[in-house]
N, C-alpha and C positions, 0 to 999 in steps of 0.2 A: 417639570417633565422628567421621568422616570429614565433611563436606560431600558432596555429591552430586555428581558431574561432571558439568559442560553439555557435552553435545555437540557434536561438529566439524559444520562445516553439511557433509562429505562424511555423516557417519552421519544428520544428519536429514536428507538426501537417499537415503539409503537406505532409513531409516524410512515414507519414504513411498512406497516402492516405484516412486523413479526411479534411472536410471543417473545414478552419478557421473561429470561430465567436468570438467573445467577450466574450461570457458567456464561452466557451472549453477553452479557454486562459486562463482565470481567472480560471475556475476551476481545470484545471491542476496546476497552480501555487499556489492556494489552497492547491492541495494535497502536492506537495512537499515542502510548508511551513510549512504544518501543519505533528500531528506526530500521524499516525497513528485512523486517522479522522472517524468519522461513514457520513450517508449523511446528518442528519441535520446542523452539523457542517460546513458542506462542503457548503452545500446550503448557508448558513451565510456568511460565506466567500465570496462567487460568489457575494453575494447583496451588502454586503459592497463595491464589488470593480466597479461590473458594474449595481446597481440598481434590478429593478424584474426578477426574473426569477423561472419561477417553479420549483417545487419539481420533478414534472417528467422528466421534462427538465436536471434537474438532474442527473437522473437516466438513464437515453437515452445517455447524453453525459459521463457517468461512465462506461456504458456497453461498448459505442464505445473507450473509449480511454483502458479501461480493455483489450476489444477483438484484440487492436491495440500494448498490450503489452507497453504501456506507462507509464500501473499505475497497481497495482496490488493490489486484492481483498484478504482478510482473513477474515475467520468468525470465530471467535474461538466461543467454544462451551459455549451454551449460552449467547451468545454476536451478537448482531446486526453488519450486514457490517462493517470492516474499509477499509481503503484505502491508498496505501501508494506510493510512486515515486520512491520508489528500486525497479529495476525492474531487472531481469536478470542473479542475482547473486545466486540465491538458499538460500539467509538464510533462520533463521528463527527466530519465537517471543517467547516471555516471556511474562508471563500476572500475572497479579496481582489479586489473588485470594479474595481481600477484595476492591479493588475501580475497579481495570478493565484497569488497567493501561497496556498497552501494550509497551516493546522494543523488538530491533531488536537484535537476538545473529547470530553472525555470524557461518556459517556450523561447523557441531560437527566435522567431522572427514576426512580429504582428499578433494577429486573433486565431485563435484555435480555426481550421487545425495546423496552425501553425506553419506548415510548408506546401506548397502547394503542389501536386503531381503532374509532372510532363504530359502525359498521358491519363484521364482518370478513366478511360476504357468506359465511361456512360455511369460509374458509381456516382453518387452524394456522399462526399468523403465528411466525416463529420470531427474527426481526431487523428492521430498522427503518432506513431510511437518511435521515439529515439532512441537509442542507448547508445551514448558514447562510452568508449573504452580505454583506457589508459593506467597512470598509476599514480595511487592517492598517494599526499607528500608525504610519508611517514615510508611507503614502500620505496617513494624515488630516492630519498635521505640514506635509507638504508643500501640500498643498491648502488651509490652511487661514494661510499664510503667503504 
């Protein structure tokens, strides 16, 4: 018996009923190389691998692959877009209160959504968004020397 074959990200861009091009390829594989990306970064990445492409361009193939559930958007507070290729599991991040450094902490408490609301006011809560705040060991090291 075989292993199962993962997927080329052109066929899970098909899978989800977008056009393959070059620049969504790349920048889907952007995202999941990269940790936690805002879009200039991303953008960076797309040219190094296949040349020009705009900033809007961008932003159009971010939405579609976001909307497509391929990649997943957080904005923590005061912090421009990032972007990241976990997609489906419900964690959540940690941010760094002095560079801006963002990881991924896996759900606090049981099965998605993870915490349950005092109150859900009559909603179907289906996910749960955390961000804790503090400072990553490299800012506490240095702050504290």
């Amino acid at each position: 018996m075989t292993a199962p074959r993962t997927p080329t990200t052109a066929e899970e861009l098909r899978g989800a009923g977008l056009r393959v091009t070059a620049a969504r390829v790349a920048l889907l594989d952007a995202v999941r190389d990269g940790d936690h990306l805002g879009v200039e970064a991303l953008a960076s990445g797309v040219r190094d691998r296949v040349g020009h492409v705009s900033l809007q361009a961008v932003y159009e193939a971010l939405n579609a692959l976001t909307a497509a559930g391929l990649v997943r958007r957080i904005e923590p507070a005061g912090s421009p877009a990032r972007f990241e290729g976990r997609v489906g599991d419900n964690h959540h991040h940690i941010v760094c209160r002095s560079c801006g450094v963002v990881a991924d902490v896996d759900c606090a408490v049981g099965h998605a959504p993870c915490l349950s609301a005092a109150d859900d006011q009559g909603f179907s809560i289906d996910e749960a968004e955390v961000i804790y705040w503090g400072l990553c060991p490299g800012c506490s090291t240095s702050r504290s020397s």
